[in-house]
Backbone as CSV, one residue per row, in Angstrom:
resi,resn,N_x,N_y,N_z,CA_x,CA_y,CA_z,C_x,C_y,C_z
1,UNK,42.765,10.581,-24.237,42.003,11.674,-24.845,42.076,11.547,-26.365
2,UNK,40.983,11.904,-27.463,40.952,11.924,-28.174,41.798,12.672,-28.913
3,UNK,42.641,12.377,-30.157,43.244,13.657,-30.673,42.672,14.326,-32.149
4,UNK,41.300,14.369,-31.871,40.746,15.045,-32.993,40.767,16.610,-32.811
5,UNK,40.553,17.130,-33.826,40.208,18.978,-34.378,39.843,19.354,-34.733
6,UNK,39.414,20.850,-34.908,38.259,21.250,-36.142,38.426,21.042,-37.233
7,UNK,37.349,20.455,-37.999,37.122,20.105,-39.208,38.064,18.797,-39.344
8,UNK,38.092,17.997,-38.644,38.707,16.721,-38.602,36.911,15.955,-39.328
9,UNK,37.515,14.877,-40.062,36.250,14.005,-40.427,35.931,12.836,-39.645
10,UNK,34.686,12.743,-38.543,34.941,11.747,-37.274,33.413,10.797,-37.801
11,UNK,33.035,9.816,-36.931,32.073,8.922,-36.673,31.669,8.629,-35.239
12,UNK,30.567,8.680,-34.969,30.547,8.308,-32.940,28.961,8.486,-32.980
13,UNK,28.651,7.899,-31.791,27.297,7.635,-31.547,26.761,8.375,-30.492
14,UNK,25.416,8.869,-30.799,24.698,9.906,-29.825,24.189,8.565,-29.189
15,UNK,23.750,9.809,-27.951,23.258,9.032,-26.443,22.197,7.941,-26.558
16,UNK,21.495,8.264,-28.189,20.496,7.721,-28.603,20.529,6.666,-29.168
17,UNK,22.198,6.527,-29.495,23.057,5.122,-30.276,22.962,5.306,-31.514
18,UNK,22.363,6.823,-32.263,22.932,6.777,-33.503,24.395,6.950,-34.118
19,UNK,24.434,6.042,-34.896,25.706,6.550,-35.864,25.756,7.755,-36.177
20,UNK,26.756,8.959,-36.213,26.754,9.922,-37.053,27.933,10.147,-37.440
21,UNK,28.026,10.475,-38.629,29.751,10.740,-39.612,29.285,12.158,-40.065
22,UNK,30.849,12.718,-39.935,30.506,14.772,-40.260,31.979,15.174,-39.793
23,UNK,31.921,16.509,-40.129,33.330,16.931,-39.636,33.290,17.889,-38.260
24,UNK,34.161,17.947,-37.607,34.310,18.860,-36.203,34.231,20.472,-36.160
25,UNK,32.718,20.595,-36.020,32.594,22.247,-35.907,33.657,23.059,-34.456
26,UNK,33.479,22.205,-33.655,33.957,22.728,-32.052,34.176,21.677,-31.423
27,UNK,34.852,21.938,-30.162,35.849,20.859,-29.224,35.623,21.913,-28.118
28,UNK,34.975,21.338,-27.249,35.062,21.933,-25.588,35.602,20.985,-24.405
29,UNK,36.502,20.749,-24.435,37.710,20.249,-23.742,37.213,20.053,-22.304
30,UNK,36.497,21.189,-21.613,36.299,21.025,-20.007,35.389,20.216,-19.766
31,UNK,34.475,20.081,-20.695,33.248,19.184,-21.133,33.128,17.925,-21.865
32,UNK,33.861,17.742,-22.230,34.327,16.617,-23.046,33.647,16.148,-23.675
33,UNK,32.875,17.153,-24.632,31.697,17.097,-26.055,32.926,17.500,-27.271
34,UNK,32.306,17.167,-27.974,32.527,17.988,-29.238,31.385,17.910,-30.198
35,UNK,30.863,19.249,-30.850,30.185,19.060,-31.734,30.634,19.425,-32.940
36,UNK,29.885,18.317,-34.172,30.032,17.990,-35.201,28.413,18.486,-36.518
37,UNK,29.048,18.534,-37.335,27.925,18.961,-38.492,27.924,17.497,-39.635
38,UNK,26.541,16.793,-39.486,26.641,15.541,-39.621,25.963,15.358,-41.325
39,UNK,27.079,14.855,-41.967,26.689,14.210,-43.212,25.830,12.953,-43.733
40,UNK,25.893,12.080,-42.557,25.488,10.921,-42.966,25.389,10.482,-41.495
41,UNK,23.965,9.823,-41.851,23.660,9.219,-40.197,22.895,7.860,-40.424
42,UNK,22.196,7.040,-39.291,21.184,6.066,-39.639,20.058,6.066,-39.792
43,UNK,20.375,8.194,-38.541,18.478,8.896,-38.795,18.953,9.474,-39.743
44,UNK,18.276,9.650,-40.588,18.275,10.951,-41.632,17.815,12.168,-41.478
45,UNK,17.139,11.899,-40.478,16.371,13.607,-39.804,18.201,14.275,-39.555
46,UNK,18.788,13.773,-39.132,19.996,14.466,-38.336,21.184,14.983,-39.243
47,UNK,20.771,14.330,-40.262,22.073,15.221,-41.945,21.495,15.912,-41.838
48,UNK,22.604,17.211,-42.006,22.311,18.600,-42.323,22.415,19.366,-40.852
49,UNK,22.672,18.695,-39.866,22.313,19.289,-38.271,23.475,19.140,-37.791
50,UNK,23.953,19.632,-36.900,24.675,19.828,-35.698,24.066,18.662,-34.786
51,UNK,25.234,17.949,-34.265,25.201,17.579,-32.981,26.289,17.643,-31.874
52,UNK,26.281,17.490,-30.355,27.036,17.462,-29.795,27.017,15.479,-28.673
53,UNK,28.160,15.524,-29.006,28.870,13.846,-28.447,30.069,14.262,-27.716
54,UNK,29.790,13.263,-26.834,30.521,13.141,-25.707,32.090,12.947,-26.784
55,UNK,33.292,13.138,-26.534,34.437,13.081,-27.253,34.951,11.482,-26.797
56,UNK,34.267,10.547,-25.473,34.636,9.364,-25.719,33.793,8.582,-26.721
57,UNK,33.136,8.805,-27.076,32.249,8.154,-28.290,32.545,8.710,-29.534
58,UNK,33.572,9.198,-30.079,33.829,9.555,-31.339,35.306,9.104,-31.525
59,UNK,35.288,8.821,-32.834,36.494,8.366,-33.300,37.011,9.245,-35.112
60,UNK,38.456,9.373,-35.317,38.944,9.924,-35.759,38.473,8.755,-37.073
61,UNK,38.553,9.769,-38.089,38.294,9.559,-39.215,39.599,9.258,-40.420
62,UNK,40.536,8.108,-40.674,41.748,8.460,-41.642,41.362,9.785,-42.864
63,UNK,42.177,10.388,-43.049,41.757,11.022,-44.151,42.708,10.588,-45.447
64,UNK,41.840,10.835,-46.460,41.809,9.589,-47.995,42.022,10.586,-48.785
65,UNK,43.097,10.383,-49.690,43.298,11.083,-50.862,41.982,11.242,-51.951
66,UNK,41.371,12.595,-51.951,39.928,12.695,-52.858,40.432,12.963,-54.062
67,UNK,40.506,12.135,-55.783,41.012,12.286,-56.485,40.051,12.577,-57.729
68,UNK,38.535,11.670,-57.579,37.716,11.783,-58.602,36.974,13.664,-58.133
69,UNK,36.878,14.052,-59.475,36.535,15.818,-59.545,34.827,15.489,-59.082
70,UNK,33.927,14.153,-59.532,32.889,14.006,-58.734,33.160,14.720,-57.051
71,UNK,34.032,13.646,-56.486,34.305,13.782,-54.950,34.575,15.088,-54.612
72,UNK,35.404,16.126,-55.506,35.712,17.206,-55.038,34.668,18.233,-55.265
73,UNK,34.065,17.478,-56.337,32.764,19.070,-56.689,31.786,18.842,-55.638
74,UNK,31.510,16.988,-54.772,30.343,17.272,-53.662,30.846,18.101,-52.820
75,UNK,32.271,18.181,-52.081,32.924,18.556,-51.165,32.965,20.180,-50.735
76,UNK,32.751,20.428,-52.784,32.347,21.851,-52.779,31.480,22.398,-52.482
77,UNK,30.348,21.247,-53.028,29.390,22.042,-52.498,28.933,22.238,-50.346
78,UNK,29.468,20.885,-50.157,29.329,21.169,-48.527,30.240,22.393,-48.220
79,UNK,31.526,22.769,-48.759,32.227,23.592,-48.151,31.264,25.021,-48.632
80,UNK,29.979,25.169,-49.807,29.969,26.553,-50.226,28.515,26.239,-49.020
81,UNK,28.232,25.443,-48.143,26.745,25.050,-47.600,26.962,25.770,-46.265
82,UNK,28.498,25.437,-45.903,29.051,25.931,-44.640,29.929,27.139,-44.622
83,UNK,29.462,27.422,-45.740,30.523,28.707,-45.736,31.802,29.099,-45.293
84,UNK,32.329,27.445,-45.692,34.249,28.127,-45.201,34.954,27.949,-46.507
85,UNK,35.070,29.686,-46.328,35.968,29.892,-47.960,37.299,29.317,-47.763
86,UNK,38.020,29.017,-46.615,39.502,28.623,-46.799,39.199,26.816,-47.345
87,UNK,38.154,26.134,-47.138,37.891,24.665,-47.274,37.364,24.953,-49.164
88,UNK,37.219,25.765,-49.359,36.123,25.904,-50.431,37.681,26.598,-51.469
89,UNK,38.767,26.898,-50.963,39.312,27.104,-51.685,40.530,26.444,-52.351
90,UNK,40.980,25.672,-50.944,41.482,24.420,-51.156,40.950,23.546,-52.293
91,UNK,39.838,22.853,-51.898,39.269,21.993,-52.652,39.016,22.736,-54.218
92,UNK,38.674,23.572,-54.683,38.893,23.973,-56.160,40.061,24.231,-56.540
93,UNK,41.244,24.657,-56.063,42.679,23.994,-56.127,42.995,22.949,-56.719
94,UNK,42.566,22.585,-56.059,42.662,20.416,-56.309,41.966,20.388,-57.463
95,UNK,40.800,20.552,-57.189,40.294,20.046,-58.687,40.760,20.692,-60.158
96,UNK,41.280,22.496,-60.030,41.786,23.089,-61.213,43.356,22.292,-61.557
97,UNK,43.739,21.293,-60.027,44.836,20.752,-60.739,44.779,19.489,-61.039
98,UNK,43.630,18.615,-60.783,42.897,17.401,-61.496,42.560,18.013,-63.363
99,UNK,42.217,18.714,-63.058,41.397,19.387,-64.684,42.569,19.608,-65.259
100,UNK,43.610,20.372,-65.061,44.578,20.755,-65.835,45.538,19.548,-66.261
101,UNK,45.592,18.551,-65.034,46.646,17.096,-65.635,45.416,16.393,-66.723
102,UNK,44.465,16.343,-66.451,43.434,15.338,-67.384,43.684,16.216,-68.783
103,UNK,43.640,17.536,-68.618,43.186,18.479,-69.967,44.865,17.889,-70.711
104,UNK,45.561,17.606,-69.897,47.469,17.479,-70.514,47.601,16.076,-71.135
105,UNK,47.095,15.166,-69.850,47.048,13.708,-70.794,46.189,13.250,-72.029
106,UNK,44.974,14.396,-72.194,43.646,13.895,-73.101,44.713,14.379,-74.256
107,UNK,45.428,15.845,-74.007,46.390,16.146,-75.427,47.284,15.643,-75.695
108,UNK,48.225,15.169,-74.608,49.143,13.730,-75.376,48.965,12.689,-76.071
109,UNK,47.512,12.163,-75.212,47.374,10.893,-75.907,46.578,11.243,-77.010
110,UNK,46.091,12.072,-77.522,45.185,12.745,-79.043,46.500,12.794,-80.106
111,UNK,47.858,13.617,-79.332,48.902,13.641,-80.702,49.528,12.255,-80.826
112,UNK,49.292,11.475,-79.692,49.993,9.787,-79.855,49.133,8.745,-80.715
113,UNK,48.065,9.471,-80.468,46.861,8.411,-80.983,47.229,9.016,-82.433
114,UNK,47.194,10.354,-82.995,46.975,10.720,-84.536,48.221,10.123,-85.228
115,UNK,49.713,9.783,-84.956,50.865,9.482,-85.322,51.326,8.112,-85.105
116,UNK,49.959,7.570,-84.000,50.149,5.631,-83.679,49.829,5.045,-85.251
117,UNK,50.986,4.054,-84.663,51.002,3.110,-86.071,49.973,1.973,-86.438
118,UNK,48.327,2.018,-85.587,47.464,1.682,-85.638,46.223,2.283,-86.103
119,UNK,46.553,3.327,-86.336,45.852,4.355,-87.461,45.620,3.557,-88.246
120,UNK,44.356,3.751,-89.109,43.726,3.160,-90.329,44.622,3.714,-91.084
121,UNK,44.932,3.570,-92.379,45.705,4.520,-93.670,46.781,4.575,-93.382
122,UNK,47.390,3.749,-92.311,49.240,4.097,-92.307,49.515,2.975,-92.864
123,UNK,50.854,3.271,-92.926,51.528,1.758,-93.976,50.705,1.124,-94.945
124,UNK,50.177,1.868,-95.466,49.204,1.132,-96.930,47.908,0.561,-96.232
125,UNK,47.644,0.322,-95.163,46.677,-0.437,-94.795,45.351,0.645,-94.870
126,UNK,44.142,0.163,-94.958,43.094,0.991,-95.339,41.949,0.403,-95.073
């Protein structure tokens, strides 16, 4: 049996043999579907849609450390598309603590850079 869950990020192919990648809206266990809300497919009619797949045709997705604030602001916007404030709140988390280390290193390295000994005008040089 599969050990995926809601909102797990999966890939698996409809009856039709499309590819579809999306995350796990529902899992019906007696039935052995699960449907998914699909991001990326080979049809394109089918982003943006719901489908339901058999749970032997889907496979678990690793999940990847999202570090660029690009990646987290698309993420936002799917989480504000689907309306789950607990996904939508997470993810701006992350990014206010991406923003806040970048905002810390841009000011270190500004007082390292003004006091580096490669400054024009230090040591007589000009």
């Amino acid at each position: 049996m599969n050990n995926v869950q809601t909102a797990d990020w999966v890939q698996g192919y409809t009856r039709n043999g499309e590819l579809v990648h999306g995350f796990v809206e529902a899992i019906d266990i007696e039935n052995g579907t699960i449907q998914i809300h699909v991001v990326a497919s080979d049809n394109e009619e089918a982003v943006g849609t719901g489908v339901e797949l058999k749970l032997r045709r889907v496979k678990g997705l690793p999940e990847s450390e999202i570090e660029g604030q690009d990646s987290l602001a698309s993420l936002i916007d799917l989480a504000l598309a689907t309306r789950d404030k607990e996904w939508f709140d997470q993810l701006t988390a992350r990014l206010n603590v991406i923003r806040s280390r970048n905002s810390q290193r841009g000011q270190a390295l500004g007082q390292e850079n003004a006091a580096g000994p490669n400054k024009p005008g230090l040591y007589g040089l000009r």
